[in-house]
C-alpha atoms as a printed R data frame, in Angstrom:
    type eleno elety resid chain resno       x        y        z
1   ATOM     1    CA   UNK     A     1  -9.904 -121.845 -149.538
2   ATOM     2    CA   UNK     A     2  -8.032 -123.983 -147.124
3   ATOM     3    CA   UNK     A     3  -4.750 -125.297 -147.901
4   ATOM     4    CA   UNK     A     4  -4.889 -128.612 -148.172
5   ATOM     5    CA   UNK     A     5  -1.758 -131.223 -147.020
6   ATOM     6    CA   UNK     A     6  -1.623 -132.924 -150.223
7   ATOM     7    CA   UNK     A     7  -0.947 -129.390 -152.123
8   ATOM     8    CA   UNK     A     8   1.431 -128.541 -149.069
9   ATOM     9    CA   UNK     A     9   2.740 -131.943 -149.565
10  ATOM    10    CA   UNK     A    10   3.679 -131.117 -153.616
11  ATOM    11    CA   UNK     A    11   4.779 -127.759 -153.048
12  ATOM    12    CA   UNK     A    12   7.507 -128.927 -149.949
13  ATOM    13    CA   UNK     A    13   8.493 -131.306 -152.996
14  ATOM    14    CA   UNK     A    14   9.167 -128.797 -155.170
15  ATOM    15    CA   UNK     A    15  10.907 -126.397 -152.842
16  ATOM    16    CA   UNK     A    16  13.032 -129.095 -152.048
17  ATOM    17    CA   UNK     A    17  14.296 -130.356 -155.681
18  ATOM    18    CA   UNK     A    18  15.118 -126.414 -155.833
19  ATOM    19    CA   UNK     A    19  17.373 -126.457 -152.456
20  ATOM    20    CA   UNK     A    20  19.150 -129.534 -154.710
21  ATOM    21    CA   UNK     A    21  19.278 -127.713 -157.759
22  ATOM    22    CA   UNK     A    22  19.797 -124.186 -156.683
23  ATOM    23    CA   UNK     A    23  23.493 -123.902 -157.297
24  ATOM    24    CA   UNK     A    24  23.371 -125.182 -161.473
25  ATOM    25    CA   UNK     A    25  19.841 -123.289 -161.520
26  ATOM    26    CA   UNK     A    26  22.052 -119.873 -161.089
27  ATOM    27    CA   UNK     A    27  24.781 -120.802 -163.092
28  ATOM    28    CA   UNK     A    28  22.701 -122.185 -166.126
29  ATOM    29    CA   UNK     A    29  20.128 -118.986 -166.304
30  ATOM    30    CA   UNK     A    30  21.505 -115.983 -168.142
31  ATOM    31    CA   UNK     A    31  22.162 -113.413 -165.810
32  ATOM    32    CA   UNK     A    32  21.116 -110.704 -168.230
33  ATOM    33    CA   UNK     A    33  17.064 -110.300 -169.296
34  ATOM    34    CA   UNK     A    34  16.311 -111.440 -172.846
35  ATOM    35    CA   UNK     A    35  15.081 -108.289 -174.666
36  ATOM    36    CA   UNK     A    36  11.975 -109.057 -174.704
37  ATOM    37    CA   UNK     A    37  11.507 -109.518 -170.573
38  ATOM    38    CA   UNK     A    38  13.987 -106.308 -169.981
39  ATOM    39    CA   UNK     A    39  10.896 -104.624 -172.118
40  ATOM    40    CA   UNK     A    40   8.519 -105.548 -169.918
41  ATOM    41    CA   UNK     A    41  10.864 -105.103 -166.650
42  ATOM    42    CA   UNK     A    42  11.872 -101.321 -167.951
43  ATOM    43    CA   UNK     A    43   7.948 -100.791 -167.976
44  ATOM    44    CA   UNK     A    44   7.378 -102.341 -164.690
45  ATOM    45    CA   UNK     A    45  10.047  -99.941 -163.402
46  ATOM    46    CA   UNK     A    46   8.640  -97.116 -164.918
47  ATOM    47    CA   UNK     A    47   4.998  -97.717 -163.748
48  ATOM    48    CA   UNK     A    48   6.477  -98.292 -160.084
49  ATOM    49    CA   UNK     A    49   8.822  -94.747 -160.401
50  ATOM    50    CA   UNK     A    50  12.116  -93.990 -158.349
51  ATOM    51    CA   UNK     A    51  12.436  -95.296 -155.402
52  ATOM    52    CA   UNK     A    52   8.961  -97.404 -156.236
53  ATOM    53    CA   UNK     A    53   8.507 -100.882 -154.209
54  ATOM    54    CA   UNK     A    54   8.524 -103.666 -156.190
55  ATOM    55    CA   UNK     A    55   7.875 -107.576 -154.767
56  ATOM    56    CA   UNK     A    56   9.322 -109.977 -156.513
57  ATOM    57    CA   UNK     A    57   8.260 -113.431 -155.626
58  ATOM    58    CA   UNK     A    58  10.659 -116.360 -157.296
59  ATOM    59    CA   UNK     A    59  13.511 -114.321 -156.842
60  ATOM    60    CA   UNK     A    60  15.545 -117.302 -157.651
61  ATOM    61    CA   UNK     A    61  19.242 -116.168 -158.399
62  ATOM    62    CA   UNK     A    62  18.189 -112.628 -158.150
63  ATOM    63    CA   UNK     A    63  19.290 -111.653 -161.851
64  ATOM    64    CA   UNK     A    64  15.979 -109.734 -162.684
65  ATOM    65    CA   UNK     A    65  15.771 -108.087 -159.236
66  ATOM    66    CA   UNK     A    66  19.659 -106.611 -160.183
67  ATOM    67    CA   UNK     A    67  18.718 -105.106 -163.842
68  ATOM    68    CA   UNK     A    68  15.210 -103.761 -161.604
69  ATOM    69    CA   UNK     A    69  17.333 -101.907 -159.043
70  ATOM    70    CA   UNK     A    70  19.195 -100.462 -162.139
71  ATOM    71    CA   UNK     A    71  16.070  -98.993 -163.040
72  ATOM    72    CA   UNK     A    72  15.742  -96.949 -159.828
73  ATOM    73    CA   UNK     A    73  13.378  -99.213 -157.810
74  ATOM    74    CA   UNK     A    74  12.987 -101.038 -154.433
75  ATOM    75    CA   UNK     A    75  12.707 -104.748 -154.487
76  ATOM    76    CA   UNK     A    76  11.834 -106.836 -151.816
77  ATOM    77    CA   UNK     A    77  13.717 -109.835 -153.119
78  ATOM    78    CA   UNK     A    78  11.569 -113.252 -152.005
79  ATOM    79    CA   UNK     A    79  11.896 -116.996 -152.293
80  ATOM    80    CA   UNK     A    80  10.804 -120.085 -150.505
81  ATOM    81    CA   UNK     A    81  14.168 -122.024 -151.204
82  ATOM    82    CA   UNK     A    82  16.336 -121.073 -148.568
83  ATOM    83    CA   UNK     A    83  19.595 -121.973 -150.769
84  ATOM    84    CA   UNK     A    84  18.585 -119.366 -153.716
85  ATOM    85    CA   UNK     A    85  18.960 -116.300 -150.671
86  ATOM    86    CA   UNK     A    86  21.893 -118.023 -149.508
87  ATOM    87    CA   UNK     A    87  23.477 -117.741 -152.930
88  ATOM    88    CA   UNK     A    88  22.116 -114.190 -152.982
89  ATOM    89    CA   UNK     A    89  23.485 -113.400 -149.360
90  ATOM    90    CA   UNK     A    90  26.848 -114.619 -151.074
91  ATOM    91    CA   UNK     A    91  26.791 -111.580 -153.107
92  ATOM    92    CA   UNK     A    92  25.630 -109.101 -150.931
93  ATOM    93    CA   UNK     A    93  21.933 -109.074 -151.836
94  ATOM    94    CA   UNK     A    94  19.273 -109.536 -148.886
95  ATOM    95    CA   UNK     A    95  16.201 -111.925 -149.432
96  ATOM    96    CA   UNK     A    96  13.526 -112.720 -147.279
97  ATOM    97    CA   UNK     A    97  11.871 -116.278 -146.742
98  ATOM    98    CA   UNK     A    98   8.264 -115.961 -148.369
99  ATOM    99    CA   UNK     A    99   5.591 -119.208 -149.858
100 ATOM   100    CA   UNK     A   100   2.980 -117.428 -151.755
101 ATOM   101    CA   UNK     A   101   0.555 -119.886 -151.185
102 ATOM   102    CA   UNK     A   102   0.589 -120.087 -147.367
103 ATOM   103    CA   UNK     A   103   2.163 -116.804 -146.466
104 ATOM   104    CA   UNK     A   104   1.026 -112.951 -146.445
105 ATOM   105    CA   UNK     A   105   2.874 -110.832 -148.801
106 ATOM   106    CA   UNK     A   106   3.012 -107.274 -146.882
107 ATOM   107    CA   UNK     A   107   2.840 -104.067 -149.068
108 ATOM   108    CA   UNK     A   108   1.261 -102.255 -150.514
109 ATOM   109    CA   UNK     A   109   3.754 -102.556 -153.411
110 ATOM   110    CA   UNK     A   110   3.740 -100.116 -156.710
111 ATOM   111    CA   UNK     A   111   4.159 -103.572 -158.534
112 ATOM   112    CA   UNK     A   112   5.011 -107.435 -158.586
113 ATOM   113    CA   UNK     A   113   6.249 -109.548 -160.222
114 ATOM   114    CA   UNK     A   114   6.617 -113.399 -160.338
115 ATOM   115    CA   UNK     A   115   8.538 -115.193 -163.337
116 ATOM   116    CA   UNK     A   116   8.352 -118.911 -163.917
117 ATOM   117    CA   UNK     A   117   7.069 -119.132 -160.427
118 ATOM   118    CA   UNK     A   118   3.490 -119.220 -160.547
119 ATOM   119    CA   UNK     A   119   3.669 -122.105 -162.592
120 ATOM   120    CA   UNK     A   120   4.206 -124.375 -159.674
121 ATOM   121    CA   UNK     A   121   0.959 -123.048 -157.896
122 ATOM   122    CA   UNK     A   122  -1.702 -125.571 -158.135
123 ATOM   123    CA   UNK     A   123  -4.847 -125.270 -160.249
124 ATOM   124    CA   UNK     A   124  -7.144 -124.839 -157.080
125 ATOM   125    CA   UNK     A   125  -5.079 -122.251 -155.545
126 ATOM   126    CA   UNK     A   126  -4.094 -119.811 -158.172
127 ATOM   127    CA   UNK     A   127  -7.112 -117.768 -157.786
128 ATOM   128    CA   UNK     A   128  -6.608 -117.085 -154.076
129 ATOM   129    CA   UNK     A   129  -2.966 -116.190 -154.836
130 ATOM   130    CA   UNK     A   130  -3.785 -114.108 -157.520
131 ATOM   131    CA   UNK     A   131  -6.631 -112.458 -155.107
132 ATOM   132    CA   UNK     A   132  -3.638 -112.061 -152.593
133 ATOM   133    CA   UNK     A   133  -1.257 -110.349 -155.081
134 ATOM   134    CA   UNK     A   134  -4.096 -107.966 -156.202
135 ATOM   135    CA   UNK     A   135  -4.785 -107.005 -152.691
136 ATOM   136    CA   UNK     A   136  -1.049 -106.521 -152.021
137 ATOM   137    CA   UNK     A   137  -0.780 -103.887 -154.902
138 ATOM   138    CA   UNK     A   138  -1.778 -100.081 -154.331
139 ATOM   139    CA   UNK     A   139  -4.671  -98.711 -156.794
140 ATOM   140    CA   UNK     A   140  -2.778  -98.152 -160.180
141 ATOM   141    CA   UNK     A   141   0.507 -101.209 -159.226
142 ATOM   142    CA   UNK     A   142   1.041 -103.508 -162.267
143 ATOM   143    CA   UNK     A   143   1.762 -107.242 -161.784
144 ATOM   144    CA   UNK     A   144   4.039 -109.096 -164.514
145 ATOM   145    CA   UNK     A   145   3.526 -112.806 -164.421
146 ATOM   146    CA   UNK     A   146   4.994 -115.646 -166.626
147 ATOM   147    CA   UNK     A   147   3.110 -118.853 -167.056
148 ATOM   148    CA   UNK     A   148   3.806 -122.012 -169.255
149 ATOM   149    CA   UNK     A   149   1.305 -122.300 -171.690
150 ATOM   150    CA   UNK     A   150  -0.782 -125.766 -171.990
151 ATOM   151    CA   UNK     A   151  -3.398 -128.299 -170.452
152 ATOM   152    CA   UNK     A   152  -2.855 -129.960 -166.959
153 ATOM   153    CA   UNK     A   153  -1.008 -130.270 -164.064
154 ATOM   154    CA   UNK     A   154   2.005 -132.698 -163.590
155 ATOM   155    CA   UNK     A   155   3.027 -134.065 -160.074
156 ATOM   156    CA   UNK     A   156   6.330 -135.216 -159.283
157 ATOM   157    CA   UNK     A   157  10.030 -133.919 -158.117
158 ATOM   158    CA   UNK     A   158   8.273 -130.070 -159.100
159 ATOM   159    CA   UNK     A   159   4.333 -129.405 -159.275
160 ATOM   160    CA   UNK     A   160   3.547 -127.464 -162.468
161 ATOM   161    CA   UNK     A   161   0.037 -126.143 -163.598
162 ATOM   162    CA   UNK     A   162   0.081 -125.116 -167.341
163 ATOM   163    CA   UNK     A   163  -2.709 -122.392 -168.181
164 ATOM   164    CA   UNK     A   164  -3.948 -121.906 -171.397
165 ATOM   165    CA   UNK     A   165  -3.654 -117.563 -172.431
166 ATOM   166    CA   UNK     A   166  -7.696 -116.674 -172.490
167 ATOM   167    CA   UNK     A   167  -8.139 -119.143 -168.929
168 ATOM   168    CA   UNK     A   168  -5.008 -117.381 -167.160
169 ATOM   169    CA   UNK     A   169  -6.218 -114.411 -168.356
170 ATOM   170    CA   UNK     A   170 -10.074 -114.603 -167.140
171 ATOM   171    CA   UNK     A   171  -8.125 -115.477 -163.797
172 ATOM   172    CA   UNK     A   172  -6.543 -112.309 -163.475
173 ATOM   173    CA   UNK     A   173  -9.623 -110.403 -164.348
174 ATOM   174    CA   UNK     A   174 -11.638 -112.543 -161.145
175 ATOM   175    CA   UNK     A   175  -8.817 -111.027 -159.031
176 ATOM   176    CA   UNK     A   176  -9.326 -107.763 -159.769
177 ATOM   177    CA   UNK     A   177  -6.959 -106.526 -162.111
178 ATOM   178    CA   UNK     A   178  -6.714 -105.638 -165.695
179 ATOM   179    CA   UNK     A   179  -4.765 -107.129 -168.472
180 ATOM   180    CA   UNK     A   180  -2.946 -104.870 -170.540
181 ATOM   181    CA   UNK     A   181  -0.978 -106.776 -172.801
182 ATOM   182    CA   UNK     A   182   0.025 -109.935 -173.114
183 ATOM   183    CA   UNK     A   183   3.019 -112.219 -175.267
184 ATOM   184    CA   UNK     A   184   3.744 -115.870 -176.067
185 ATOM   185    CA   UNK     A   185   7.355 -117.018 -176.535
186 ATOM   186    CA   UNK     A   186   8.984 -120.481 -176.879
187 ATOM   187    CA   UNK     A   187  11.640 -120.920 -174.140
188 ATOM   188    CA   UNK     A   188  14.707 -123.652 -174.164
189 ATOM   189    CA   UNK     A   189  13.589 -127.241 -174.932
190 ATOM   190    CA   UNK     A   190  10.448 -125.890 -177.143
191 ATOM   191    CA   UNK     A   191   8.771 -125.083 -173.826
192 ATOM   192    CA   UNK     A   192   5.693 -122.233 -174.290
193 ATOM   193    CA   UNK     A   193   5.106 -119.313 -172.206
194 ATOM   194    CA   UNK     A   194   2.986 -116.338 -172.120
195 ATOM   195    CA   UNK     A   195   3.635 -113.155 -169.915
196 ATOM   196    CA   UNK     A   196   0.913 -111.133 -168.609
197 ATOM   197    CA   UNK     A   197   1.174 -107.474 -167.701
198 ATOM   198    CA   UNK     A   198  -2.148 -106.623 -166.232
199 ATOM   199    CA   UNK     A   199  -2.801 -103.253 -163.232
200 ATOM   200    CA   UNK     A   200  -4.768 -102.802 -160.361
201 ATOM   201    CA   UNK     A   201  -7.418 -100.368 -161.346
202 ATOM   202    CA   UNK     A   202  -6.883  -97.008 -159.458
């Protein structure tokens, strides 16, 4: 499906309130995985193996792309706000430019993984950027996703798409992958997640 300018339109929008909010983003967000994500990020890491490839798009501050290279893995650290690799490049950790929704993602990759980034994808495009991250993976690479749980899409300084667990979940499946478990969790300000850990068959 064609990009359209209105949904490049929103997403420029919310790259750019990132680029404002870039520097407080990385000092608010705990640098260290809750235990329930550094779960699921040891089992990403052991599903890629040493010296596995691992995309991460969202790196954001890169805090879940260090504890992943303490695992033994290669990540290709990505991000569409050009101040979060900036603030990366500070501290001696390379990132690459990348828009999941208009650009190709390279690989194949022994996983990926995209946290609280997916969120900001529109409705009409998830499925082609779900079909993209599939194709991306080799037969047998995991994919661990976070989405915020709920009806709707809001419009505004950031675009976000809330997904209800069984329609996020069909999604996956129509991109050719296979959900293997799945959690809910209530993050700060009583907002609702779920995380999906679903595999490329292989």
């Amino acid at each position: 499906m064609p990009t359209s300018s209105a949904t490049l339109a929103g997403t420029q929008r919310t790259i750019s309130s990132y680029e404002e909010c870039a520097d407080d983003y990385s000092r608010i967000v705990d640098p260290f995985p809750s235990p329930s994500l550094e779960a699921a990020l040891r089992q990403v890491a052991i599903a890629a193996g040493k010296g596995g490839r691992i995309l991460e798009i969202g790196s954001g501050p890169g805090w879940d792309a260090d504890f992943l290279e303490t695992q033994g893995v290669l990540v290709r650290r990505t991000d569409a706000t050009q101040r979060f690799l900036e603030l990366q490049a500070a501290r001696g950790k390379q990132g690459e430019f990348l828009n999941v929704i208009t650009d190709e993602l390279g690989g194949p990759y022994d996983a990926v993984i995209a946290l609280c980034v997916l969120i900001h994808v529109p409705r009409d495009q998830t499925g082609q950027v779900l079909e993209k991250i599939a194709a991306t993976l080799r037969p047998g690479g995991v994919f661990l996703v976070t989405m915020r749980d709920g009806d709707g899409e809001t419009s505004g300084a950031y675009h976000m798409t809330y997904w209800r667990r069984d329609d996020f979940a069909l999604c996956i499946k129509a991109a050719g992958m296979d959900l293997e478990w799945d959690a809910y969790r209530m993050g700060r300000n009583n907002e609702e997640w779920n995380t999906f850990y679903a595999r490329k068959p292989g």
